[in-house]
C-alpha positions as CSV (number, residue, x, y, z in Angstrom):
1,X,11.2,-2.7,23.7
2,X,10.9,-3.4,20.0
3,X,8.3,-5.6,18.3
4,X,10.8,-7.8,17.6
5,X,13.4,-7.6,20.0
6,X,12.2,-10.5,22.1
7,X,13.1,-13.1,19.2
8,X,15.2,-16.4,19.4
9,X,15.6,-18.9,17.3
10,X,12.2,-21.7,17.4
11,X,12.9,-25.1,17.4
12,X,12.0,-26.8,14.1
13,X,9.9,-30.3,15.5
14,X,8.1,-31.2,17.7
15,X,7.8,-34.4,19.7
16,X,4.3,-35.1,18.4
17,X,5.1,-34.5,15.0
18,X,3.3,-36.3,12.5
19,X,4.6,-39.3,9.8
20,X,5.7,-37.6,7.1
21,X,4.4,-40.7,4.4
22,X,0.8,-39.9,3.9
23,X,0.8,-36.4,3.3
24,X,4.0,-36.3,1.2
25,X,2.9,-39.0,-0.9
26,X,-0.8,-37.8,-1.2
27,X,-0.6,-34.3,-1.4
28,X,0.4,-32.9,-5.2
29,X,-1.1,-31.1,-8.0
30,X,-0.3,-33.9,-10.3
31,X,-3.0,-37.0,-8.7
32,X,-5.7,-37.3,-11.0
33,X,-9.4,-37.6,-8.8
34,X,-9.5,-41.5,-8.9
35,X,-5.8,-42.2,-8.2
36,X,-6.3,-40.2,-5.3
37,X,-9.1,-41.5,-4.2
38,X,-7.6,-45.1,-4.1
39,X,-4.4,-43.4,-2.4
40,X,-6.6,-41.6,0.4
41,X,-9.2,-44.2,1.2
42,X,-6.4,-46.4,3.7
43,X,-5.8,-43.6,5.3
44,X,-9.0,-42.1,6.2
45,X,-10.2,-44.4,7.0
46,X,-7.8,-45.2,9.7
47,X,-8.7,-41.5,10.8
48,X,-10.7,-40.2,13.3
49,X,-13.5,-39.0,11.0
50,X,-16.5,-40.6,10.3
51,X,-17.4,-42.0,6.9
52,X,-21.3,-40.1,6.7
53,X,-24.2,-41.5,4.5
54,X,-25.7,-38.8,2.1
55,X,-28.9,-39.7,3.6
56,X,-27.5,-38.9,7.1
57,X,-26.3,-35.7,5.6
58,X,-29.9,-34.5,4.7
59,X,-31.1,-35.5,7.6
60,X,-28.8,-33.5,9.5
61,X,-29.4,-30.5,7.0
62,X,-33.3,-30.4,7.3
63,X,-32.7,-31.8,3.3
64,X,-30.2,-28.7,2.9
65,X,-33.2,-26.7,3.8
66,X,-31.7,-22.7,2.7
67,X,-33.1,-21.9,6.4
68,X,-29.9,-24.0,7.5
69,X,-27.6,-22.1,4.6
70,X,-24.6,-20.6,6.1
71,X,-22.7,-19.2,3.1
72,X,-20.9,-20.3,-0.3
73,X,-17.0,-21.3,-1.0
74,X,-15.4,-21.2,-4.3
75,X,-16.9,-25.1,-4.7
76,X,-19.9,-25.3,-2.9
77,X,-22.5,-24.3,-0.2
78,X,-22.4,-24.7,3.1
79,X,-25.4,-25.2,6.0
80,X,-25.6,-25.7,9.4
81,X,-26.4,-29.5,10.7
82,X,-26.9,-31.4,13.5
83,X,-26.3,-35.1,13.7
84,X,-26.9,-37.4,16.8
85,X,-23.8,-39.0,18.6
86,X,-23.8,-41.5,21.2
87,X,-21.5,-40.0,24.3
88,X,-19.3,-42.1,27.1
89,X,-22.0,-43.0,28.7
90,X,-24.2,-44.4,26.3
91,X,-27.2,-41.8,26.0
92,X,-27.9,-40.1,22.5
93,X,-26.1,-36.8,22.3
94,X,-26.8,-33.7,19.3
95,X,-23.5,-32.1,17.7
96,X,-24.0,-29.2,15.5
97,X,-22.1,-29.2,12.5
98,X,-21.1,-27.2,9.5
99,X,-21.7,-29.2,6.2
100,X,-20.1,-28.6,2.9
101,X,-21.6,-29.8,0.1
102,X,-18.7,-29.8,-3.0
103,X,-21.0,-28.7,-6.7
104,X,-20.6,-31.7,-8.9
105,X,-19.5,-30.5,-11.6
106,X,-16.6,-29.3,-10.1
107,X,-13.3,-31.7,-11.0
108,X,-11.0,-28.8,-8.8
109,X,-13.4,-29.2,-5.6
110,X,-13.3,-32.8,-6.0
111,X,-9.6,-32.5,-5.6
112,X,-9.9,-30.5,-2.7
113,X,-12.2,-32.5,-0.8
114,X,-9.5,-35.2,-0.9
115,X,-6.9,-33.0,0.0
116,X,-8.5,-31.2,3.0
117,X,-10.0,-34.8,4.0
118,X,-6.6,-36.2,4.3
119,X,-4.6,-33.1,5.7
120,X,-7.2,-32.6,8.5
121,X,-7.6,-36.2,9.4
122,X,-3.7,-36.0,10.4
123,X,-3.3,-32.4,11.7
124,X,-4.7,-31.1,14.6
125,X,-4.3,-28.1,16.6
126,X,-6.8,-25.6,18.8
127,X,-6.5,-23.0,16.2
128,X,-7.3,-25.2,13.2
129,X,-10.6,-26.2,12.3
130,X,-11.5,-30.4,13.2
131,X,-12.8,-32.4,10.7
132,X,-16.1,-34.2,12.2
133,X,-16.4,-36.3,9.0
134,X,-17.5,-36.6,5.1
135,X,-19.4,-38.1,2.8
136,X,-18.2,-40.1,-0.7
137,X,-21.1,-41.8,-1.7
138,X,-21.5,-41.7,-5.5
139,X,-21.1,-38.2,-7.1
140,X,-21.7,-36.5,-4.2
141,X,-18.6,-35.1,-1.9
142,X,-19.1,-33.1,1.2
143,X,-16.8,-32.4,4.7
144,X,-19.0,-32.3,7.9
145,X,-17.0,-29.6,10.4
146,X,-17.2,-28.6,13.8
147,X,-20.0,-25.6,13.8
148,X,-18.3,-22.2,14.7
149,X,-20.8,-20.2,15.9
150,X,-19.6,-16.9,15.3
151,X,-18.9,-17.8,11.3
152,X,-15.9,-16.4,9.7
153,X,-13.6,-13.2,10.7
154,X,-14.5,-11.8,7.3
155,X,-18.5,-11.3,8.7
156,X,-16.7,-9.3,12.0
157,X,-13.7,-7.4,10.2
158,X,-16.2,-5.8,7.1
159,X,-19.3,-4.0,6.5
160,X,-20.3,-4.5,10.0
161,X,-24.1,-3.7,10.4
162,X,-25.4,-0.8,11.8
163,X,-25.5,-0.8,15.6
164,X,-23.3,-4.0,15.7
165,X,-20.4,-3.2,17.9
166,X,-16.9,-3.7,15.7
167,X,-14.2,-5.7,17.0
168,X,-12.1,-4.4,19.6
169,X,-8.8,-4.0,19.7
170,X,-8.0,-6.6,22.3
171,X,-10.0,-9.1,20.2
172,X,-8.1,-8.5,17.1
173,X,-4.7,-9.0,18.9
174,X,-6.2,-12.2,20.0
175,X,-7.0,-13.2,16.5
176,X,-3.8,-12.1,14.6
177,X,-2.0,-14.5,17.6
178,X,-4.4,-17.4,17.0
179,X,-3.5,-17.4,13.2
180,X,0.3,-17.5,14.0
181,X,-0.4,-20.1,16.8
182,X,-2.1,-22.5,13.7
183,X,0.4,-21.5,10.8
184,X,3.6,-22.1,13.1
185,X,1.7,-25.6,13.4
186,X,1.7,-26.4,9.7
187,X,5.1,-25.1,9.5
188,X,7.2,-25.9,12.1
189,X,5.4,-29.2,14.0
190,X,3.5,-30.8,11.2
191,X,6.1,-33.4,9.1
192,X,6.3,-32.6,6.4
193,X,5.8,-29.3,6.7
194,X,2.1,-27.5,5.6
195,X,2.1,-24.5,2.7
196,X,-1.4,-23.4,3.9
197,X,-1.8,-21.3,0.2
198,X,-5.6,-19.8,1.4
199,X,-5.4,-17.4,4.6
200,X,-7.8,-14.5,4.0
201,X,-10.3,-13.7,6.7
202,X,-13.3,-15.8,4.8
203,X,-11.1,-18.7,6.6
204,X,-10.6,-17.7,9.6
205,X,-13.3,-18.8,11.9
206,X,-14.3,-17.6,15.3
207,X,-15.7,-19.8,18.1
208,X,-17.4,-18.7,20.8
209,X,-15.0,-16.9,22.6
210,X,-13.5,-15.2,19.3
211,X,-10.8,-18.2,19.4
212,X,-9.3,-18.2,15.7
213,X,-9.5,-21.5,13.5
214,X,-7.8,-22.1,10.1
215,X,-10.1,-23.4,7.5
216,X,-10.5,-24.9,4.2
217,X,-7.5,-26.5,3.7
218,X,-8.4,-27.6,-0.3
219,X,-5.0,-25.7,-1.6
220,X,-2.7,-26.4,1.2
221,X,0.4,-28.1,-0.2
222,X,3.0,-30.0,1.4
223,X,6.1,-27.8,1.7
224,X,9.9,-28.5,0.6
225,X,11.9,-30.8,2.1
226,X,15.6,-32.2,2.2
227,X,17.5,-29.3,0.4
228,X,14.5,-28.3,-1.9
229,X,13.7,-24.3,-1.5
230,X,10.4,-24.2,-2.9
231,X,6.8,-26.3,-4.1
232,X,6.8,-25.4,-8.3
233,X,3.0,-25.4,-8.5
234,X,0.0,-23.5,-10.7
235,X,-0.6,-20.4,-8.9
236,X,-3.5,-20.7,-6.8
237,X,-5.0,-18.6,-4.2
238,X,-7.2,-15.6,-3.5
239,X,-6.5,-12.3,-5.3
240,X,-4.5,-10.0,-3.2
241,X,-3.9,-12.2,-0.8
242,X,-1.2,-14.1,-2.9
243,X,2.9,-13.3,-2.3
244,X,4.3,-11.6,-5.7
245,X,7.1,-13.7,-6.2
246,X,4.7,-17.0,-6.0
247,X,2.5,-15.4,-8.4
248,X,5.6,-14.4,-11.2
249,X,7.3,-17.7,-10.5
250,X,5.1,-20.1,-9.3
251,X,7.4,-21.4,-6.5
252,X,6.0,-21.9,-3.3
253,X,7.4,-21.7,0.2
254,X,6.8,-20.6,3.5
255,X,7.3,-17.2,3.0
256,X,4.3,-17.4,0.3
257,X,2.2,-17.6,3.7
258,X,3.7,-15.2,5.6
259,X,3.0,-12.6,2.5
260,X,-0.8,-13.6,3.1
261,X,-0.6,-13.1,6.7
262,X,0.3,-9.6,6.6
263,X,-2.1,-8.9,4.1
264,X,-4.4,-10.2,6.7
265,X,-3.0,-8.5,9.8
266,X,-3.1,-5.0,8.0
267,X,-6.7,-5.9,7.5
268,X,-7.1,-6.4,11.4
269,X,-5.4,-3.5,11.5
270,X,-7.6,-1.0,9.1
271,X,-10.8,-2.7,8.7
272,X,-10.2,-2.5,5.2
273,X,-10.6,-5.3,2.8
274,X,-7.7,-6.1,0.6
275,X,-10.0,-5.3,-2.3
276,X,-12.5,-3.3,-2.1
277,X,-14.0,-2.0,-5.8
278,X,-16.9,0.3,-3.4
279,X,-14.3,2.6,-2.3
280,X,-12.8,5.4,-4.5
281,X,-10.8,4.6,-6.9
282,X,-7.2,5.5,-5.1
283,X,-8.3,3.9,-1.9
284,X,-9.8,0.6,-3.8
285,X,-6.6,-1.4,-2.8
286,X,-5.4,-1.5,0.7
287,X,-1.8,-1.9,0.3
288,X,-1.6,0.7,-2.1
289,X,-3.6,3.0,0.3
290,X,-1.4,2.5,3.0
291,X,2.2,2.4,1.4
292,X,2.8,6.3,2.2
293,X,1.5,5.5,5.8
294,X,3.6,2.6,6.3
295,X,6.8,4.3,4.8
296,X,6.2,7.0,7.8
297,X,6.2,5.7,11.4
298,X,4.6,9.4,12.3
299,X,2.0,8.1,10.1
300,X,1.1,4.8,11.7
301,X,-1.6,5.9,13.8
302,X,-3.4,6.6,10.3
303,X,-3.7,3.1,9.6
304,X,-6.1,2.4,12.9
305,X,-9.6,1.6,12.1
306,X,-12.0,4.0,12.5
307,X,-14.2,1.7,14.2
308,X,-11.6,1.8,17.2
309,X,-12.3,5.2,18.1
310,X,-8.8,5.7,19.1
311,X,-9.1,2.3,21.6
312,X,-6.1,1.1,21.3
313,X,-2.1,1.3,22.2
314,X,-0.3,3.5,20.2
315,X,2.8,1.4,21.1
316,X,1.4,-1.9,20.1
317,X,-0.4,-0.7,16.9
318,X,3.3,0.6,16.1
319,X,4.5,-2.8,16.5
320,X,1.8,-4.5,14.8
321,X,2.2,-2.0,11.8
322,X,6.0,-2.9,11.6
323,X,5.1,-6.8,12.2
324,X,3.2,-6.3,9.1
325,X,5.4,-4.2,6.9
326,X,8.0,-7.4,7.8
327,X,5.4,-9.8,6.5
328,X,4.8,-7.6,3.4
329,X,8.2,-7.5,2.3
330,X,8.6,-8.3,-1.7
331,X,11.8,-10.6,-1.0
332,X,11.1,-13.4,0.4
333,X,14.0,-14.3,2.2
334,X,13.5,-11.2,3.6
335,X,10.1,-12.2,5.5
336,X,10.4,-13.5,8.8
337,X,8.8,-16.8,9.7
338,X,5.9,-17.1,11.4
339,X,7.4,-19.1,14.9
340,X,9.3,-15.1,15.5
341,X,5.7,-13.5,14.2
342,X,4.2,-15.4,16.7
343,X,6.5,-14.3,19.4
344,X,6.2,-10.9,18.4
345,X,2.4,-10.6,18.3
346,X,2.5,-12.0,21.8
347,X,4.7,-9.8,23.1
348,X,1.7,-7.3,21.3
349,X,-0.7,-9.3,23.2
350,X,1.1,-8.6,26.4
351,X,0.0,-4.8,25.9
352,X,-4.0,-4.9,26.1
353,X,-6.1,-1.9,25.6
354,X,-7.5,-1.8,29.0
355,X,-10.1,1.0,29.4
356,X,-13.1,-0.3,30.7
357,X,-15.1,-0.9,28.2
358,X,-12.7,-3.5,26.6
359,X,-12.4,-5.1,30.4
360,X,-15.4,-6.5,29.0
361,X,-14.4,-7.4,25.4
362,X,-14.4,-11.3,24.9
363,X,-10.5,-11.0,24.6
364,X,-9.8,-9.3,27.5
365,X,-8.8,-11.6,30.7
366,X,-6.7,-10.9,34.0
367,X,-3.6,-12.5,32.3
368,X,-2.3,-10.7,29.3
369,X,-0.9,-13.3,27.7
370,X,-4.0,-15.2,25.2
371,X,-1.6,-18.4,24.1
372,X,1.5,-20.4,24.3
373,X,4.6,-19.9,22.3
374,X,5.6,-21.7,20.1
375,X,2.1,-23.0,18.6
376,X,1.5,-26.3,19.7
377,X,-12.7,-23.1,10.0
378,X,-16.3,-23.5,8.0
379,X,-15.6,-21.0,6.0
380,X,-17.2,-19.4,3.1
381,X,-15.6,-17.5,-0.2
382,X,-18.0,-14.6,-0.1
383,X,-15.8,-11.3,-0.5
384,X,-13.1,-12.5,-2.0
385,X,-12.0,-14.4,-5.2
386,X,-9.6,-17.6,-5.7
387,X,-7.1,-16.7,-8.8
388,X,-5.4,-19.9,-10.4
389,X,-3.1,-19.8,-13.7
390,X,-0.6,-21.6,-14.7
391,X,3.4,-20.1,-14.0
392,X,5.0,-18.6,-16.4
């Protein structure tokens, strides 16, 4: 059966879909910080996250004590908290927390803190990060997450330590689907639709069980509605990870995203960052690596991680290839979108590698299927860099 054979058209809504007045009018490149500010305040606090003190912040941090750091975004640091809570039944409860604290200085992560407050205050979905709280008090701004203990899919994916095992294939499956599961959130349940404008696999964080969350959500951009096509915006993004025709034009739609998610399912794929300056020079970038590979199914197999020792289905890392040479496509119109992505990485999904060692993978389980179709974070910035400039 083909990868994509399975497809039918996704309905566009949902019947929990969300008001479309406070993101649209919120949500654009154009609010200064203090018009924003009086714009978002109503609304947030209305929310479901909690207004923090800074001192409650420390507290929670150890005073931001660097034993507590967990990494660094494009705007700021982030540590690992834990703040007291008071449960159903009355008895003081410990949460820990993930706590970004925005630098000062910076007048672009101040506008990001309002947007990410206000996007994830509305949105919610298993396979997006929640939004415990934040903190405005004075000049300081920071976002207080839900703590994902395994950290981001970038710490898994690359430069894995010596004698730490790599991800399997069955837990990379499960990934790839989680990520659709989120993005066919923003884009075909939230209203108005979400431009997410950041996947890479610094944002994709992993609970427990290697569940998938999208984070940092300081870009993400309301998408066109009515008869508009696109979002005209300044480029912004991570290097590599940006579609070609949103970085020439400037015009941003959903297809921008699905560009970024087959960068990031090629890097499920390989192991391979989409950058990486400490390889030889003709291997440095990943899609220019794998362009003859990709142009020759005989040639798929090729792509496989290393790491997998061969674990895997050749059938469904054929189909996961093509999934990702549709993604990768320089037209846009010519992407899919990411509701029949979604169905075809399930359909992937329903294909685990089941030797015995991966019986006992953290992705593996009796029913093949890892999550529904259609679709009903604390992420750092370490090994790759945010590009912004103004279209031309």
């Amino acid at each position: 059966m083909g990868c994509f054979g399975c497809f039918a058209p996704a309905a566009r809504r949902g019947a929990g879909d969300l008001k479309p007045s406070k993101l649209a009018h919120h949500c654009t490149d154009d609010d200064s910080v203090a018009d924003a500010q009086r714009k978002v305040a109503p609304d947030v606090g209305s929310g479901c996250a909690h207004s923090f003190t800074f001192k409650d912040l420390l507290v929670a941090t150890g005073y931001f004590n660097e034993a507590n750091f967990i990494g660094e975004g494009g705007f700021g640091k982030v540590y690992k908290g834990k703040i007291s809570k008071t449960n159903s039944q009355g008895a003081s409860d410990a949460q820990m927390v993930a706590v970004k604290q925005l630098a000062r200085e910076s007048v672009q992560g101040r506008k990001e803190f309002l947007v990410e407050v206000l996007m994830l205050t509305v949105l919610s979905h298993p396979n997006l990060v929640s939004l415990v709280g934040f903190c405005a008090q004075g000049d300081e701004r920071l976002l207080v997450y839900e703590y994902m203990p395994f950290g981001s899919l970038e710490s898994h994916l690359f430069d894995v330590p010596h004698g730490k095992p790599p991800l399997d294939w069955n837990t990379r499956v499960k990934i790839a689907v989680g990520v659709a599961e989120g993005l066919s959130y923003l884009h075909n349940v939230a209203d108005p639709p979400i431009i997410y404008r950041d996947m890479k696999a610094a944002n994709i964080l992993l609970d427990e069980d290697f569940s998938p969350k999208l984070s940092d959500f300081g870009l993400a951009k309301v998408g066109p509605v009515g008869d508009r096509t696109h979002v005209s915006t300044r480029v912004m993004g991570t290097y590599g990870y940006c579609a070609p025709d949103y970085v020439v034009s400037g015009k941003l739609t959903m297809k921008s995203d699905i560009y970024s998610f087959g960068v990031l399912l090629l890097e499920l794929i390989t192991g391979r960052r989409i950058y990486d300056a400490s390889r030889p020079k003709p291997e440095q970038s990943l899609l220019t690596w794998s362009r003859p590979f990709m142009h020759d199914k005989r040639k798929f197999h090729r792509l496989a991680d290393p790491a997998l020792r061969g674990s895997y289905p050749p059938s469904a890392l054929n189909q996961l290839v093509v999934i990702s040479i549709m993604c990768l496509q320089d037209q846009p119109h010519v992407r899919p979108i990411i509701a029949d992505v979604a169905i075809g990485l399930n359909h992937v999904a329903s294909q685990p590698y089941a030797s015995l060692a991966s019986m006992g993978s953290p992705a593996y389980s009796g029913s093949p299927q890892y999550s529904r179709t259609p679709s009903r974070r604390r992420g750092g910035g370490g090994g790759s860099r945010r590009v912004s400039q103004h279209a031309s």
